[in-house]
Residue frames relative to the residue before (quaternion, step in Angstrom):
aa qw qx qy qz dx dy dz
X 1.0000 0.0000 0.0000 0.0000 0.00 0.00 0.00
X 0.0412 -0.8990 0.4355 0.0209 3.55 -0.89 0.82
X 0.2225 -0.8732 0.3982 0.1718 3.61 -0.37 0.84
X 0.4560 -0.6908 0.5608 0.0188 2.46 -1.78 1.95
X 0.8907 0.0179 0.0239 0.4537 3.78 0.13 -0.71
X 0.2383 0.8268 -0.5060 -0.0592 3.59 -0.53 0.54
X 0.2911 -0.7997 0.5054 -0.1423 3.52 -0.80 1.72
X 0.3660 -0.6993 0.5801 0.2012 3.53 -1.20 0.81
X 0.3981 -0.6297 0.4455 0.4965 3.63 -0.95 -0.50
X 0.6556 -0.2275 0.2551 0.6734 3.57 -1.07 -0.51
X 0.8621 0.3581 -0.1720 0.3144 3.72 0.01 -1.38
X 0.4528 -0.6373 0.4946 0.3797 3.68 1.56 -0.05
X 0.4681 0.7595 -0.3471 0.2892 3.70 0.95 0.68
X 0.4899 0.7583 0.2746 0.3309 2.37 2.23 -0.54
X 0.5898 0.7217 -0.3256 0.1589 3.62 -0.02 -0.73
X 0.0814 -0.7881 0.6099 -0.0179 3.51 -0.45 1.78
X 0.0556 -0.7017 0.7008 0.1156 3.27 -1.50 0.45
X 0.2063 -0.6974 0.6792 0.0984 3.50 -1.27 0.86
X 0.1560 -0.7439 0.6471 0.0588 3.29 -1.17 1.18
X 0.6907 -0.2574 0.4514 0.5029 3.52 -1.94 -0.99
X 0.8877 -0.1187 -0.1022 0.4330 3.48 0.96 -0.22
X 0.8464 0.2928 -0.2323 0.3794 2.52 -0.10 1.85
X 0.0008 0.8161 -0.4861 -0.3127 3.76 -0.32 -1.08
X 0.3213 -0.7733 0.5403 0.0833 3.17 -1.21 0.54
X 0.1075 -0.8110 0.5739 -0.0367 4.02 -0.44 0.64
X 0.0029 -0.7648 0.6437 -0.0269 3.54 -0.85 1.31
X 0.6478 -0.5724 0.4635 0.1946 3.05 -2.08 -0.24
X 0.1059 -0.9120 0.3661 0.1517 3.57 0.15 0.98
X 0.7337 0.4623 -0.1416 0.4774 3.25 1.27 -0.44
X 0.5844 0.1291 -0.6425 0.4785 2.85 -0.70 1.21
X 0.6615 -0.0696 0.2356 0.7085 3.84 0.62 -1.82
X 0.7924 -0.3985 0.4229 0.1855 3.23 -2.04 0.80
X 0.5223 0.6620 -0.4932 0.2138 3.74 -0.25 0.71
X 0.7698 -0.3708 0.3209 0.4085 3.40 -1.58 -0.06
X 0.1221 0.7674 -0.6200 -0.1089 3.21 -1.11 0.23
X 0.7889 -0.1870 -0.0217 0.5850 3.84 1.37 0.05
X 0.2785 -0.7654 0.5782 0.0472 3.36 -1.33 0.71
X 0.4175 0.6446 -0.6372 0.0646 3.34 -0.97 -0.11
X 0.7258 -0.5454 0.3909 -0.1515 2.46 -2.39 1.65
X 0.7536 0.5881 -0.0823 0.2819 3.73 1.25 -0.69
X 0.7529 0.0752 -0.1500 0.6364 4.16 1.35 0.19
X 0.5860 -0.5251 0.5421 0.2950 3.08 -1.27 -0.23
X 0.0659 0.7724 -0.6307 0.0355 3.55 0.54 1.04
X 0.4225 -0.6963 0.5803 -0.0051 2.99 -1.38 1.63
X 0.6876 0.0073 -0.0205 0.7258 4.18 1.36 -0.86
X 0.0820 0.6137 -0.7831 -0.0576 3.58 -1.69 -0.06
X 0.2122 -0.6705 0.7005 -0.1214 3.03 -1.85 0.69
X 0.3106 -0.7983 0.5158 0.0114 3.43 -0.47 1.17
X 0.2188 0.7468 -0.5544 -0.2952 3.52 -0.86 -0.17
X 0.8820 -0.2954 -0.1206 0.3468 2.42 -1.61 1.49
X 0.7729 -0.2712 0.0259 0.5731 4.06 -0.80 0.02
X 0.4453 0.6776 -0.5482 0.2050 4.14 0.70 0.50
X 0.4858 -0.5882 0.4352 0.4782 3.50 -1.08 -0.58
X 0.3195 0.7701 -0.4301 0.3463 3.47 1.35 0.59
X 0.3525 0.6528 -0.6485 0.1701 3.46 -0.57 1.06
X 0.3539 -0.7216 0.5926 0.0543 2.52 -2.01 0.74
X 0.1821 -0.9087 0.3546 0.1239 3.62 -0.33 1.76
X 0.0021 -0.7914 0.5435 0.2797 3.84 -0.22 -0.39
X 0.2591 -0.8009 0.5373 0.0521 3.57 -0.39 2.01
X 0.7789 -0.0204 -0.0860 0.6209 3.96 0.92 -0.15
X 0.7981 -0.2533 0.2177 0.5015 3.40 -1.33 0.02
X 0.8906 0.2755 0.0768 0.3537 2.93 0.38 -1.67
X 0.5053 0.4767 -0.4332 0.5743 3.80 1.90 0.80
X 0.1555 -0.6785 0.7178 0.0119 3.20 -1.59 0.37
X 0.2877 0.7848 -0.5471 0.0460 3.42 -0.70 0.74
X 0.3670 -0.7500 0.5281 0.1549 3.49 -1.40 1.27
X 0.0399 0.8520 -0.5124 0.0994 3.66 0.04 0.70
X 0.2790 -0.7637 0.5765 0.0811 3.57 -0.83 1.33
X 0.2924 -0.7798 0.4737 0.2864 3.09 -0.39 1.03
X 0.6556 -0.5104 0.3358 0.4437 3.58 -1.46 0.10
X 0.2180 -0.7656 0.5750 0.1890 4.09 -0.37 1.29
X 0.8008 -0.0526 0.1351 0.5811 3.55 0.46 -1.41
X 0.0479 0.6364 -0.7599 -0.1233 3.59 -1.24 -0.01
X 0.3607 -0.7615 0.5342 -0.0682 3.44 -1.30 1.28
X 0.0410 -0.7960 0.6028 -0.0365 4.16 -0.54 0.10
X 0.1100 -0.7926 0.5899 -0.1085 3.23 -0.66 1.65
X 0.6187 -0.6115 0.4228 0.2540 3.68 -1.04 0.42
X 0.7817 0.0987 -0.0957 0.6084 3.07 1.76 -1.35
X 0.6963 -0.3352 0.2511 0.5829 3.91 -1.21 0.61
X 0.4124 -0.6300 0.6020 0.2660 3.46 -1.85 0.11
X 0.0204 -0.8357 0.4789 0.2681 3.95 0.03 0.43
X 0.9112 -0.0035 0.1023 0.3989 3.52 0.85 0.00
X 0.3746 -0.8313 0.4081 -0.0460 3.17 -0.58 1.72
X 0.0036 -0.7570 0.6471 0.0903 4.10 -0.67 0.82
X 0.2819 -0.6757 0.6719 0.1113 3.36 -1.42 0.92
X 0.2479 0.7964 -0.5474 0.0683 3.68 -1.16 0.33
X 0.1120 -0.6963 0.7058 0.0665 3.51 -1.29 0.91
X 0.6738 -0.4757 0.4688 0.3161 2.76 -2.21 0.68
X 0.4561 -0.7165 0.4628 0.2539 3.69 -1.36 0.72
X 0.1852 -0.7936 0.3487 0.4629 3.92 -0.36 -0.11
């Protein structure tokens, strides 16, 4: 496996590396650790923003891709009917 790109976030919370396969993204603050993997292109740059699961890969010259990592995944007794999204205004 060989690395292609390695990148703080805005706040240095952070730290992604993009290999031949794949990229990888840790915790810098408090101590050094995982914080996601994944397993699936040759990602040549990435870019984080800041402490989200928002990154942004570049798998060949000419791909771009914006990919949320997985934040939460949830499991309910009864059906979900319906879902609100929202951000803070500035």
């Amino acid at each position: 496996m060989a690395m292609n790109f390695v990148t703080f976030n805005q706040d240095y919370s952070r730290l992604a590396i993009g290999t031949s396969k794949g990229f990888r993204i840790y915790h810098s603050d408090p101590e050094f650790r995982p914080a996601f993997k994944s397993d699936e292109d040759n990602v040549s740059i990435i870019e984080m923003m800041f402490s989200t699961s928002l990154v942004a890969l570049v798998l060949s010259p000419r791909r771009l891709v914006i990919r949320n990592t997985k934040v939460s995944e949830s499991k309910y007794s009864s059906s979900t009917l319906d879902i609100k999204a929202w951000a803070e205004q500035p």
